[in-house]
N, C-alpha and C positions, 0 to 999 in steps of 0.2 A: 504494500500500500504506500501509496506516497504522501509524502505530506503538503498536508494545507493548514491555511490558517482557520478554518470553524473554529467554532467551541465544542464542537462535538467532538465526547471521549472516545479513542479507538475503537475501544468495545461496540460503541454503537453505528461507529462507520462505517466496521467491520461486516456487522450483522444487517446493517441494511444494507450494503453494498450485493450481499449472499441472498439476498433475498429479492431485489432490483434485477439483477440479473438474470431469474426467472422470468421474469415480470419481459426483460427487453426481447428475449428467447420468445415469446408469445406475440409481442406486440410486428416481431418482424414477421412470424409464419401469419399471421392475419392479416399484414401485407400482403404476401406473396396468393396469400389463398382468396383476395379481393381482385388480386389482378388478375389468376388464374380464373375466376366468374368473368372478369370483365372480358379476357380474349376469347373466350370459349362459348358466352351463350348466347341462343340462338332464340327465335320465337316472334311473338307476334306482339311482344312488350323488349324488342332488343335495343332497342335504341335509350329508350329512360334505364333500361336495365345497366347494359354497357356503360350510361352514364355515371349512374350509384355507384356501380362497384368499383368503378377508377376515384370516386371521390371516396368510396371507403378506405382505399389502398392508399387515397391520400395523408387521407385522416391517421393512419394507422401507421403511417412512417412516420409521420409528428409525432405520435405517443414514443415511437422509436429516437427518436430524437431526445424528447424533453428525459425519458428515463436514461437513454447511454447519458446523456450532458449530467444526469446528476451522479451517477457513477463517478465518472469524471471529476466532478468538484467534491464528489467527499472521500478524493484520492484513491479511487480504483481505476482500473481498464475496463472500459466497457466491451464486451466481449460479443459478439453479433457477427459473427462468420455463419456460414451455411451449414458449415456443420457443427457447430455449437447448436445454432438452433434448433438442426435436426434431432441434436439430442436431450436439449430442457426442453423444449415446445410440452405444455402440456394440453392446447390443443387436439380437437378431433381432430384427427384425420381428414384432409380433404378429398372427396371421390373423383376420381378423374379422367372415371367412362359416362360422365353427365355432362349436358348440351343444355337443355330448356329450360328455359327461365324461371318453371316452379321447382325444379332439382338446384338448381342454385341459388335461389333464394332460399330454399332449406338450408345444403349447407352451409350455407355465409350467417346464416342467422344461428344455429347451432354456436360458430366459430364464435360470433359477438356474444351470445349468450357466455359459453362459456368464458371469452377473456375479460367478460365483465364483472364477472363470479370472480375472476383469481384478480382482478383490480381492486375487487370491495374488501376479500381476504385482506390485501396488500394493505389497504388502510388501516386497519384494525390490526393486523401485525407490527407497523412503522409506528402506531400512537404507542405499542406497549414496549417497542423497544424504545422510544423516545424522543425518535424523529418527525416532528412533525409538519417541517418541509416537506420530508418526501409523503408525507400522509396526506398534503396539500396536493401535491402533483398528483397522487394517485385516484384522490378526490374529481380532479380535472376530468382525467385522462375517462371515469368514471361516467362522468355524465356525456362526454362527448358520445361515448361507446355507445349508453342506453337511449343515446338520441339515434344512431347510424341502426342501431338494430330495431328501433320503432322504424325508421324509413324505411328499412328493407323488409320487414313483417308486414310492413302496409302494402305491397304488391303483393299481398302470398289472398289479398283479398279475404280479413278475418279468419285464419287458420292460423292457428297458431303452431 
């Protein structure tokens, strides 16, 4: 770890540092599995669809962003290669014999689901180790997600 000047004790820059890094592990495979909706589906809703899914992929590299930068400033390496990812992603699985725009709006919306589950964890993890910048960020990153996963449930046409 490197040093900076916070006032936060090792120990805690430590454990959230170990704990963000899951967190960035997820935020990049919800990239990739936005953009992989976005070249791939096909239908009679492809155009608004193509559209969402590149603005989730956008969305979702900003979270990639705001969490490596805080790595970064409380003295880690943020870690986000392809195959880091491959291997914290705790992320479903994206399917990647599906075309139509209600198979992909399923998946994407699972993926949101779930990486909004391990953002709310993350909060409640970062307040009790004592960070509460990064409980801030995770906050953000939080509502952005359960806004992009309303928009993308709203084409599934009330199905949830």
């Amino acid at each position: 770890m490197h040093q900076v000047k916070l006032d936060l004790p090792d120990e805690i820059r430590n454990s959230t540092i170990a704990l963000i890094q899951l967190r960035l592990a997820d935020s990049i495979d919800l990239a990739t599995q936005a953009k992989q909706a976005h070249w791939n589906v096909k239908g009679p809703n492809f155009s608004a669809l193509h559209d969402l899914f590149d603005r989730v992929a956008a969305e979702a590299g900003g979270y990639g962003d705001l969490i490596a930068e805080r790595i970064v400033a409380l003295g880690g390496i943020a870690e986000g290669t392809a195959r880091i990812v491959s291997e914290r992603s705790t992320l479903p699985r994206y399917p990647l014999n599906i075309s139509n725009g209600s198979a992909h709006i399923e998946a994407l919306s699972n993926a949101l689901a779930a990486f909004g589950a391990s953002v709310r964890a993350a909060i409640d993890v970062s307040v009790k180790i004592g960070d509460l910048g990064t409980a801030d960020i995770f906050a953000e990153i939080s509502r952005g997600a359960d806004k992009y996963l309303w928009l993308v449930q709203a084409h599934a046409g009330g199905r949830a």
